[in-house]
C-alpha positions in Angstrom: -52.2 61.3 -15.2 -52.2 62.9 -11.5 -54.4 60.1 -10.2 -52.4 57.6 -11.9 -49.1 59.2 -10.6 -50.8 58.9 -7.1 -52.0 55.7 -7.1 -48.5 54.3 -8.6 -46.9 55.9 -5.4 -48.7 54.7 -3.1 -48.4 51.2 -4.3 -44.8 50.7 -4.5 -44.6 52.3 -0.8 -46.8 49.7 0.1 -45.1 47.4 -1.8 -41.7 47.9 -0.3 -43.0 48.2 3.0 -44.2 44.8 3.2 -41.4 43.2 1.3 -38.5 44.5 3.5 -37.0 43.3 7.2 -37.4 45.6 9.7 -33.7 46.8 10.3 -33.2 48.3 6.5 -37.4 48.8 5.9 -36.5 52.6 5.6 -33.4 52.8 3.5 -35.5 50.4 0.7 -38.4 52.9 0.9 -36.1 55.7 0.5 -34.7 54.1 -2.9 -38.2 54.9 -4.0 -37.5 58.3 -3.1 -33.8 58.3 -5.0 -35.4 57.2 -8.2 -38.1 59.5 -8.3 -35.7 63.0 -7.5 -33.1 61.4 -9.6 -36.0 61.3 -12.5 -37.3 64.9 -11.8 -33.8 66.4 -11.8 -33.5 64.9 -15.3 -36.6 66.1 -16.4 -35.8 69.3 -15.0 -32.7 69.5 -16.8 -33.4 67.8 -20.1 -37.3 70.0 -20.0 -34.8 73.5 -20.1 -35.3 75.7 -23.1 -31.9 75.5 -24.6 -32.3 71.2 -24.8 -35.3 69.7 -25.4 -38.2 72.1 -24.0 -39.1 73.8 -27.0 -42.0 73.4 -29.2 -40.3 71.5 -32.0 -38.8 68.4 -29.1 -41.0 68.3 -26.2 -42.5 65.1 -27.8 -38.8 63.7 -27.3 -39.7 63.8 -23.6 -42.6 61.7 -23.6 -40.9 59.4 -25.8 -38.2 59.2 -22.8 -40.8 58.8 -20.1 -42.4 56.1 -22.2 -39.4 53.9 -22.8 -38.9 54.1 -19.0 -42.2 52.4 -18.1 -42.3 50.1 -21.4 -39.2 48.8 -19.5 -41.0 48.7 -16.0 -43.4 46.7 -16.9 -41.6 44.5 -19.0 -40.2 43.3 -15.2 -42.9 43.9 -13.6 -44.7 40.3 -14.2 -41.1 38.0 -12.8 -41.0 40.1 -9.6 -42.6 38.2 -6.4 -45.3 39.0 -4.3 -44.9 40.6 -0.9 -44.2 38.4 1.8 -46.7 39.6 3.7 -49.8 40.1 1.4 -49.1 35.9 0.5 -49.6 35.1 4.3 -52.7 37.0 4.8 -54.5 35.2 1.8 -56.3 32.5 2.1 -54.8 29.1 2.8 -55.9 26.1 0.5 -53.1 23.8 0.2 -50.6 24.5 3.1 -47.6 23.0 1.8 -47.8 25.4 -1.2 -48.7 28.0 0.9 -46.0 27.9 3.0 -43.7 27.8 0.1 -44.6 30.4 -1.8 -44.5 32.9 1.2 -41.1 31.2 1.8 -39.5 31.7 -1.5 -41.2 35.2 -1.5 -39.3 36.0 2.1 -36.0 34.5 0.5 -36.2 36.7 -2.7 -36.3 40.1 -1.0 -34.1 39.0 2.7 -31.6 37.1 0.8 -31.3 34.9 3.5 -31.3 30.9 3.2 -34.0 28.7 2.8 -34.6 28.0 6.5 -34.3 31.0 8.1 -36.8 32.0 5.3 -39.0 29.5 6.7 -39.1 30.4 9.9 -39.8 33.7 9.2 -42.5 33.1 7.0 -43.8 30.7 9.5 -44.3 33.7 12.1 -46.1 36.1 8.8 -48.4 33.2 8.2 -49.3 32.9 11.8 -49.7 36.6 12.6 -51.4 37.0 9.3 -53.9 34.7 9.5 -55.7 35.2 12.9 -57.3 37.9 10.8 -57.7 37.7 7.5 -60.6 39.7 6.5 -59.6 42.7 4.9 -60.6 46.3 6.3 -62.8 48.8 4.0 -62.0 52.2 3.8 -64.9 52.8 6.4 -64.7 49.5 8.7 -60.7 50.8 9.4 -62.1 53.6 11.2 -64.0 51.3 14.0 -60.9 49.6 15.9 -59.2 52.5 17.7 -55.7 51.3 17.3 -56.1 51.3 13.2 -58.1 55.1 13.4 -55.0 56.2 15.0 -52.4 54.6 12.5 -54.7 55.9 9.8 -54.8 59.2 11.6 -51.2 60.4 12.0 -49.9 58.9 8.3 -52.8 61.6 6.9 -51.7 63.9 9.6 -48.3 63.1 8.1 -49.4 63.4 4.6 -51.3 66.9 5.1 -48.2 68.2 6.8 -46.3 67.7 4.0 -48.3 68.9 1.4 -49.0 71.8 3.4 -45.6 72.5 4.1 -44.9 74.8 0.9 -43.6 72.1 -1.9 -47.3 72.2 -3.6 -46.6 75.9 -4.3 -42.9 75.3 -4.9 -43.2 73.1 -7.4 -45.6 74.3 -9.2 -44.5 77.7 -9.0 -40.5 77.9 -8.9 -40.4 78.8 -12.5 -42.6 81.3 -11.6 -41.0 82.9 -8.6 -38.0 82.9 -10.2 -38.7 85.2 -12.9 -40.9 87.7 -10.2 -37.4 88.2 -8.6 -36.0 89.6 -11.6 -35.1 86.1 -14.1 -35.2 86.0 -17.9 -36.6 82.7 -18.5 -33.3 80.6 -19.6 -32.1 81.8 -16.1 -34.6 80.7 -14.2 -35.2 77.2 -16.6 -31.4 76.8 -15.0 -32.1 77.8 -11.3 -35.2 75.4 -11.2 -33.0 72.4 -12.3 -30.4 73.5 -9.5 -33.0 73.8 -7.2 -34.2 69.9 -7.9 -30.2 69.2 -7.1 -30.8 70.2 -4.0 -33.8 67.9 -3.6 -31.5 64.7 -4.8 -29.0 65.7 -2.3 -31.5 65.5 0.5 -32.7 62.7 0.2 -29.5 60.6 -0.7 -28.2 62.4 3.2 -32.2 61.1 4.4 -31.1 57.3 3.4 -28.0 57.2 6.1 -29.8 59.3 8.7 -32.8 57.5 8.7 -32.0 53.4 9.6 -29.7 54.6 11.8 -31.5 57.5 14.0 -35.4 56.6 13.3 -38.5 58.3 11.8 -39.7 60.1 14.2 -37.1 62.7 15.2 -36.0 62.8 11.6 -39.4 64.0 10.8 -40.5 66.3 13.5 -36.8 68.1 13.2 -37.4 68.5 9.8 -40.6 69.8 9.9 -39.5 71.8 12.6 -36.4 73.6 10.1 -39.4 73.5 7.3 -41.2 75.9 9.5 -38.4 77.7 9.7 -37.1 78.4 6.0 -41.0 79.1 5.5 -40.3 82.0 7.5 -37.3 82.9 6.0 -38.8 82.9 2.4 -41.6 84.9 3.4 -39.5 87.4 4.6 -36.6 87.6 2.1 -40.2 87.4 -0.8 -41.5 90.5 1.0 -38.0 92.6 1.4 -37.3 91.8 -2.6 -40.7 93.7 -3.0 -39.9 96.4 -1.4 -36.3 96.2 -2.7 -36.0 95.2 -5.6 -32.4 94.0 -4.9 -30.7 91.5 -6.6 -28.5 90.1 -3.6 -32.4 89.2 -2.3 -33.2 87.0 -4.8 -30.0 85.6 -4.9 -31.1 84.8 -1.1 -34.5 83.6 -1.5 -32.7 81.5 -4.4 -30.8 79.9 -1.5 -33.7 79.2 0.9 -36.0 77.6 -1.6 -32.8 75.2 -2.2 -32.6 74.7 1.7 -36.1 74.0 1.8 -35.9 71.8 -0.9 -32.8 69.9 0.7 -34.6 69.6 3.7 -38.2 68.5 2.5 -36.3 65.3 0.5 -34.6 64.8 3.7 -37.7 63.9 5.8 -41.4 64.7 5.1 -41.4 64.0 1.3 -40.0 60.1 1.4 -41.6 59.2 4.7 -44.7 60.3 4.3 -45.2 57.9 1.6 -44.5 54.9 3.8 -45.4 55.9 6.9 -48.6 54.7 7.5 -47.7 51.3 6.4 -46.0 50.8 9.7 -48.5 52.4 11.8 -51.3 49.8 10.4 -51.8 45.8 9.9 -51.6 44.2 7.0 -55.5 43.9 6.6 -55.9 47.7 6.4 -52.9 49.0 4.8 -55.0 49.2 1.7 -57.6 51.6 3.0 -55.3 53.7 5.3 -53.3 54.2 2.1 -56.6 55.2 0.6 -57.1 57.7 3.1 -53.7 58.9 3.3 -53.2 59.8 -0.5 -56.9 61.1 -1.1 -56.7 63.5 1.6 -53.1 64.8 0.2 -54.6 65.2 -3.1 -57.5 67.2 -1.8 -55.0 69.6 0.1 -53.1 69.9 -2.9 -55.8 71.0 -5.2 -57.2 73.3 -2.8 -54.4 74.8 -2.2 -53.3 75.0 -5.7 -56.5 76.4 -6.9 -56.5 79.3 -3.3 -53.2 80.0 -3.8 -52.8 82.2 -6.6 -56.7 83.8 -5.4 -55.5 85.1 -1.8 -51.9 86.4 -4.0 -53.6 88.2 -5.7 -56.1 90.2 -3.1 -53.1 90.2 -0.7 -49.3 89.5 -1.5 -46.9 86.7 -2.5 -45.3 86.8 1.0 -48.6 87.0 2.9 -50.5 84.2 1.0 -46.9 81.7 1.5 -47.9 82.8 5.4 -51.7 82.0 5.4 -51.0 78.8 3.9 -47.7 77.4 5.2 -46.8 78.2 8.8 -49.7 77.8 10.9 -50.1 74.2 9.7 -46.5 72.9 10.1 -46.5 74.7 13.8 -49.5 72.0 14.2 -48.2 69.2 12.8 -44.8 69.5 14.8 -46.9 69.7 18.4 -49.4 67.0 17.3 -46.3 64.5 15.9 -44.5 65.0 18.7 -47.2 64.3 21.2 -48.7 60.7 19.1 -46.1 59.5 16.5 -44.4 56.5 17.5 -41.2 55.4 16.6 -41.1 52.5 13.8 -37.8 52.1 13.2 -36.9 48.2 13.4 -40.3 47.7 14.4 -43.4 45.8 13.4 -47.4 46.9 13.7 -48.0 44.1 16.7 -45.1 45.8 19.1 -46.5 49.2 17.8 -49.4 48.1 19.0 -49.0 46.4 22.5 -47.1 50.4 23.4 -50.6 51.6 22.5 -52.3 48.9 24.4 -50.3 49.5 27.3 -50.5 53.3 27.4 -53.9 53.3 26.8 -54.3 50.6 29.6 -52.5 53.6 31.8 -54.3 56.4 31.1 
């Protein structure tokens, strides 16, 4: 279910990544991220003991969950094709060609017929000077694609690292170690996801309007922050035992939260389909998503280990400051911007630096 989950992801950031223009290219992958904390705030909510998570209508959930994608992929099969996957593929009969990449460009730009045109004109060109698709090995030889690939796992590993593996699968958790009966804490986890919808509906203004990079390097950079707060507010509520604490840890985990939706959580899913071509996308998304996983499950399976020989505050340390302090120098050394952008400009900055140095 995990894998599928994964894979499903990364798809439809793909997906909307090569089906939107340029100027609103982050708003539509953000609507991605809209629906999915929208979903896990109602599952949050309707999963709470006193509704439907008991042991007599938990199957109720799965029942909801399965109408939801019955309906999915009921409309799944009338939606087009990206724009951009039809112009890399190979050309038989150009006059159906052309139109099908044309009618795909007017579907999702909502622009007229001939301005479609003209635009698809310019993806079939750019597309097919190379067509062959890259492996998840062969992306690695042209240094331009390492680098893409490079910063959107960079990207990825930064946000898994960041402290929402252990959040979410341990806010019930937490909650009840600062003093919760379990109906209490069932309610403050669903509050806490509120927080998480909030973000992320502020992300979809900031973001086509000041640009990935500084949203996600600031945010990091506040992550980093609230990591330390909740370390220290975890380790005085240990020693404490006071309830105004965990009524303050509450509060950061909710700021954290806020800010995670804001930045790393929506855009490192589509991230490092503007850092790429078209002809790699595939395999830098490969990368991207297989290397997350892998941090997750080692840190989910660590975790609770180094807890236990050491202490809640000191194993959130060990595992989620030194890595964001990284990922904020190295970000804001290599990211480049791609707001507005597309992977050919991207690209002649590189050439040109790298021409420089």
């Amino acid at each position: 279910m995990g894998m599928g989950i994964a894979v499903a992801m990364g798809i439809a950031a793909m997906f909307v990544t090569e089906s939107s223009p340029a100027h609103c290219r982050g708003i539509a992958s953000l609507l991605n991220g809209v629906c999915l904390q929208s979903s896990l705030t109602i599952g949050a909510v309707l999963a709470m003991p006193k509704l439907l998570g008991t042991e007599d209508l938990w199957w109720t959930l799965y029942l909801f969950q399965l109408t939801i994608n019955t309906v999915v992929l009921c409309i799944l099969p009338v939606v087009h094709e990206s724009p951009s996957y039809l112009a890399s593929q190979e050309v038989k009969h150009h006059d159906i060609f052309k139109s099908k990449v044309t009618e795909s460009v007017k579907f999702y730009h909502e622009i007229p017929y001939e301005d479609a045109e003209r635009i698809a004109e310019t993806l079939i060109s750019t597309h097919q000077i190379s067509r062959s698709q890259e492996t998840i090995f062969s992306v690695w030889r042209s240094p331009f694609n390492r680098r893409g690939t490079l910063l959107g796992m960079m990207v990825t590993v930064a946000m898994a690292m960041s402290g929402i593996t252990v959040i979410n699968a341990f806010a019930f958790e937490i909650l009840m170690d600062v003093g919760m009966d379990q109906d209490t804490a069932a309610f403050a986890n669903a509050f806490i996801c509120v927080f998480s919808l909030a973000g992320i509906m502020v992300s979809t203004w900031i973001i086509d309007h000041f640009g990935r990079r500084p949203l996600i390097i600031t945010t990091f950079g506040f992550l980093t922050i609230v990591n330390v707060a909740i370390i220290s507010l975890m380790w005085a509520y240990s020693e404490t035992q006071n309830q105004i604490v965990s009524y303050l840890l509450i509060s950061s985990i909710c700021m954290f939260n806020f800010l995670f939706a804001m930045g790393p959580g929506p855009i490192s899913m589509f991230i490092t389909g503007e850092l790429v071509p078209q002809t790699c996308r595939s395999a830098s998304s490969v990368w991207t998503n297989a290397v997350m996983a892998a941090v997750r499950f080692l840190t989910l399976t660590s975790y609770l280990p180094v807890k236990n020989l050491t202490s809640e505050p000191v194993a959130y340390a060990i595992f989620f400051i030194i890595p964001m302090i990284v990922a904020v120098v190295v970000l804001y050394f290599l990211l480049p911007e791609t707001k507005g952008r597309n992977v050919e400009e991207i690209r002649e900055e590189y050439e040109r630096k790298a021409l420089l140095q």
